[in-house]
C-alpha positions in Angstrom: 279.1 49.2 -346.0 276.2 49.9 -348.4 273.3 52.0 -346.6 270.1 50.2 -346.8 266.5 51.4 -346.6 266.2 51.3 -342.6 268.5 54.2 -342.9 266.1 57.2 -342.7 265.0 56.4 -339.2 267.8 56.4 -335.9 267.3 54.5 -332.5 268.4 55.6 -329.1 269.7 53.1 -327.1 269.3 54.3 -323.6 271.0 52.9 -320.1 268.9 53.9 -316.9 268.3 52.8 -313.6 265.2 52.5 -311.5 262.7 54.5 -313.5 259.0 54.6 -312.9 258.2 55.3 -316.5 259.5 56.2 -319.7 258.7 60.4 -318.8 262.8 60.6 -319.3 261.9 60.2 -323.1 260.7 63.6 -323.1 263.3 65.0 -320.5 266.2 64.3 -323.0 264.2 65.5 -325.7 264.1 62.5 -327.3 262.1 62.6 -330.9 262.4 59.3 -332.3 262.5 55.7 -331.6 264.0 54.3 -328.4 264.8 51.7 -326.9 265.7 52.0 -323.1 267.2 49.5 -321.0 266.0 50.1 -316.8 268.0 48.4 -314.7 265.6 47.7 -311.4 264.8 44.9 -309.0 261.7 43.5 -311.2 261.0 42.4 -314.5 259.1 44.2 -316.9 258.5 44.7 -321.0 256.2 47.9 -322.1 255.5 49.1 -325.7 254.3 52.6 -326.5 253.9 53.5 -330.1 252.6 56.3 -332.3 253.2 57.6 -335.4 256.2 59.6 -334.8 258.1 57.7 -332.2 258.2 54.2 -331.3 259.1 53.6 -326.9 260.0 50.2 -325.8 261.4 49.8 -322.4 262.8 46.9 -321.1 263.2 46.8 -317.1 265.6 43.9 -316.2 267.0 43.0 -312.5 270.0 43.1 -313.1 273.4 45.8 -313.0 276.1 46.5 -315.1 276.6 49.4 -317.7 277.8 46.9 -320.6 275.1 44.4 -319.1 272.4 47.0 -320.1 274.2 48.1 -323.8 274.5 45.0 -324.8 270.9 43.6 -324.0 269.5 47.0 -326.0 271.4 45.8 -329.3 270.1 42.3 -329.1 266.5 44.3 -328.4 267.3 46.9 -331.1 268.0 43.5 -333.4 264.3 42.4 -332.5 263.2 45.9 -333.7 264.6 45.8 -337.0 266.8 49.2 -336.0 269.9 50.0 -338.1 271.0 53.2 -337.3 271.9 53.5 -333.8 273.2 55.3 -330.8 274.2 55.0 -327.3 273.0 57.2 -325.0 272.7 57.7 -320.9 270.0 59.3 -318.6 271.8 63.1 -318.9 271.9 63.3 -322.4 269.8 66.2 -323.2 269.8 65.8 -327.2 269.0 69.5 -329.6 265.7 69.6 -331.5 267.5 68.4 -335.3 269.4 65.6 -333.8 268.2 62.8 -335.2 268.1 64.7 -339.0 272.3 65.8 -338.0 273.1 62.1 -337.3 271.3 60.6 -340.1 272.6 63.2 -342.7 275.6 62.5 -341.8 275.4 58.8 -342.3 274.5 59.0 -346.1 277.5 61.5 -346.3 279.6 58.2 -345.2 278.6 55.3 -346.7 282.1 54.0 -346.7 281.7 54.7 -342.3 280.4 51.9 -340.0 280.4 54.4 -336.8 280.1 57.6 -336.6 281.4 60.1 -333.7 279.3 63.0 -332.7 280.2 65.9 -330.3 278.4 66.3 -326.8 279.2 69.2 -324.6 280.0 68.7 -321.6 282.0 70.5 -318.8 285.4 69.4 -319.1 284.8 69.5 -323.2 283.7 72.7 -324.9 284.2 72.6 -328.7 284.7 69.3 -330.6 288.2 67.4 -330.8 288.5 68.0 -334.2 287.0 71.1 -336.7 286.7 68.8 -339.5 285.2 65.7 -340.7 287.9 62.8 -340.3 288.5 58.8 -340.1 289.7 58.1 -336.1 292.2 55.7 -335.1 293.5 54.8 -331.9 294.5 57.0 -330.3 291.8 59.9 -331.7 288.9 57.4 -329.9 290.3 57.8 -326.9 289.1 60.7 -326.0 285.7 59.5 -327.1 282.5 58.9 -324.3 279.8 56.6 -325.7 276.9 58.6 -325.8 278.6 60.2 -328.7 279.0 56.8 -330.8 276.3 56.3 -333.3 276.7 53.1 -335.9 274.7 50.9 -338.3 273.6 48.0 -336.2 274.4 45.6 -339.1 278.5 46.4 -339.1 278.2 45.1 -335.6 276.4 42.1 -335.6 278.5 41.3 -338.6 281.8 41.3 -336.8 280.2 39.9 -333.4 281.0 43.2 -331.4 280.1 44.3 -328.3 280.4 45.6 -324.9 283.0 43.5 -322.6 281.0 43.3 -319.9 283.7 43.4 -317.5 284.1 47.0 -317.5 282.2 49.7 -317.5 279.8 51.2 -314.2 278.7 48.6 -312.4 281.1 45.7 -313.3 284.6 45.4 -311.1 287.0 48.0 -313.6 284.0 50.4 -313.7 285.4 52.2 -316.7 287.0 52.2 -319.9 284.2 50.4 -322.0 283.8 52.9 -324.4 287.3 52.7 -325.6 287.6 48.9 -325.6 284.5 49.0 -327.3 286.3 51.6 -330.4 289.7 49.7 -330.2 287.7 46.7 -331.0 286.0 48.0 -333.8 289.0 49.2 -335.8 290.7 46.0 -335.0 287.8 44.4 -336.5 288.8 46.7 -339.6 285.5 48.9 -339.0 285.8 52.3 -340.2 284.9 55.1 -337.9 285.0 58.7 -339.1 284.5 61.6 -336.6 281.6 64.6 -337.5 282.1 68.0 -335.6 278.7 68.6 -335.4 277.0 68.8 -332.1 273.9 66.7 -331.2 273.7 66.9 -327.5 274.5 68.6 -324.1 274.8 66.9 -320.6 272.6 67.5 -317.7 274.6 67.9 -314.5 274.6 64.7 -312.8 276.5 63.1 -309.8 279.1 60.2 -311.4 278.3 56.6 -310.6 281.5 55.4 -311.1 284.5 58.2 -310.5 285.6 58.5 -306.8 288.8 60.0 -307.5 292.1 59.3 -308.5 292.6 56.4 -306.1 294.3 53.0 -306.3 291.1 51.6 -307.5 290.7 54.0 -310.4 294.5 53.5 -311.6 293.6 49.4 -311.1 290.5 50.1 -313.3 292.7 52.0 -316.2 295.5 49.6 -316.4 293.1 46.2 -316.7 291.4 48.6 -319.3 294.6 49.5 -321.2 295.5 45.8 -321.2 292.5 44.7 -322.8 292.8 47.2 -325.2 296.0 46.3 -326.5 298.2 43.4 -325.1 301.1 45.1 -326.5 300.9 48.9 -326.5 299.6 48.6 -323.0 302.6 49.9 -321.3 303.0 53.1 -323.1 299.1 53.7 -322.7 299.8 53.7 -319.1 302.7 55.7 -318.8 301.1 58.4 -320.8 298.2 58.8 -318.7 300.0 59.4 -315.8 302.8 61.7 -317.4 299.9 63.6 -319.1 297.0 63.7 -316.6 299.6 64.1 -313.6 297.9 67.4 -313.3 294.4 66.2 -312.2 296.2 63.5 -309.1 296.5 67.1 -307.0 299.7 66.2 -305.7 298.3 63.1 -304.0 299.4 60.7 -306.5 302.8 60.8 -308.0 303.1 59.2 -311.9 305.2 56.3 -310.3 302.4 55.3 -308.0 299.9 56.2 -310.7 302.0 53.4 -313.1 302.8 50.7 -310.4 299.1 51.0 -309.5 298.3 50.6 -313.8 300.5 47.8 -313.9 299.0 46.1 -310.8 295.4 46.3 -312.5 296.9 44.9 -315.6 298.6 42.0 -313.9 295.3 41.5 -311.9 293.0 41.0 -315.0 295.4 39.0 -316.7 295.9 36.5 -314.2 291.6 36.6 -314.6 292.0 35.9 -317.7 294.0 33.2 -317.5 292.1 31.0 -314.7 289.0 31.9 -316.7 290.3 30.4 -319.6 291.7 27.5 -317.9 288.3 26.4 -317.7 
């Protein structure tokens, strides 16, 4: 896609919950515009602008990870944003970020997303050392916050979040990469940058509870959205490779029958739904 003028400013699309104010602009070291989606139990719609920066914040009574990405694209849309990125409430960005992300975008015209590197505890160092187009299975080991795009690829293809997964919907996870799969098979390119833009502060999940029957019910509904035929394999490989982190309390055959129950759970979702 062809970069357009919008292109030397980025916004940060942020997901919080129950905030007072938008003082968590300044605690993630946010520079530039944003646009931050508070999830609450009221209804509320402030603007704060100056020259540098540009705050809206949106506070909606409502839940739901995807819920709140999805509603700050169709606000970023009002805005007139093109560059953007996803972002949570510990995402602690480094002082050049927005110039790293946006550099990086007229170095890839040809890219609709880019991928960024966040450190984090169980991820040191970036996936890869060089620049490189991702495919399947390289967006896997992807989290959001680390997925900037041009709004405009997007909204041409009609992408975004399935709202049933993700924190706060019933298979709280896997939205990220159901969110990338789509993309590519929507013939987007995405092309992965080694640079890093952010750090995490240390923060209590909202979603992970361990490596119970739920979690394994979560991944396999996610794999089988992700791909109705390569779902199988996805699950089997998780449990052979991550049969490490069950401590013992989860063998890979419970791990896969579990998988395979989520999958055959959403399906038959599915299909009442669209019976309708």
């Amino acid at each position: 896609m062809i970069p357009n003028n919008t292109e030397n400013k980025l916004t940060v699309l942020l997901s919080a919950m129950n905030l007072e104010d938008d003082s968590i602009v300044r605690e993630l070291n946010i520079s530039g515009d944003v646009v931050i989606i508070n999830q609450s139990d009221h209804a509320d719609d402030n603007m704060t602008e100056s020259d540098m920066q540009k705050i809206r914040m949106i506070t909606v009574p409502e839940r739901g990870l995807s819920k709140s990405r999805n509603r700050a694209l169709r606000v970023a849309k009002e805005e007139g944003a093109e560059i953007c990125i996803f972002c949570d409430n510990d995402v602690q960005y480094v002082q050049d970020y927005q110039k790293k992300i946006l550099d990086a975008f007229k170095r890839h015209p040809e890219s609709d997303l880019l991928v960024f590197f966040i450190e984090r505890p169980e991820r040191h160092s970036p996936i890869f050392d060089r620049e490189r187009q991702m495919g399947r299975l390289s967006t896997m080991k992807i989290f959001s916050p680390e997925v900037a795009f041009r709004l405009s690829s997007l909204r041409e293809k009609n992408i975004v979040l399935d709202e049933a997964f993700g924190a706060g919907a019933k298979y709280a996870m896997g939205e990220e990469n159901i969110f990338l799969w789509d993309c590519l098979k929507n013939g987007l390119k995405i092309t992965y940058i080694p640079e890093r833009i952010a750090g995490l502060i240390p923060n209590e999940s909202t979603w992970f509870k361990g490596y119970d029957r739920i979690f394994f019910r979560n991944r396999g509904a996610g794999y089988y959205r992700m791909s109705r035929v390569l779902w199988p394999l996805l699950c089997i490989q998780f449990a052979v490779r991550k049969k490490a982190l069950f401590g013992g309390q989860v063998s890979v055959m419970q791990a896969v029958r579990w998988m395979f129950r989520g999958k055959k759970e959403y399906a038959e979702e599915q299909n009442i739904s669209n019976r309708r």
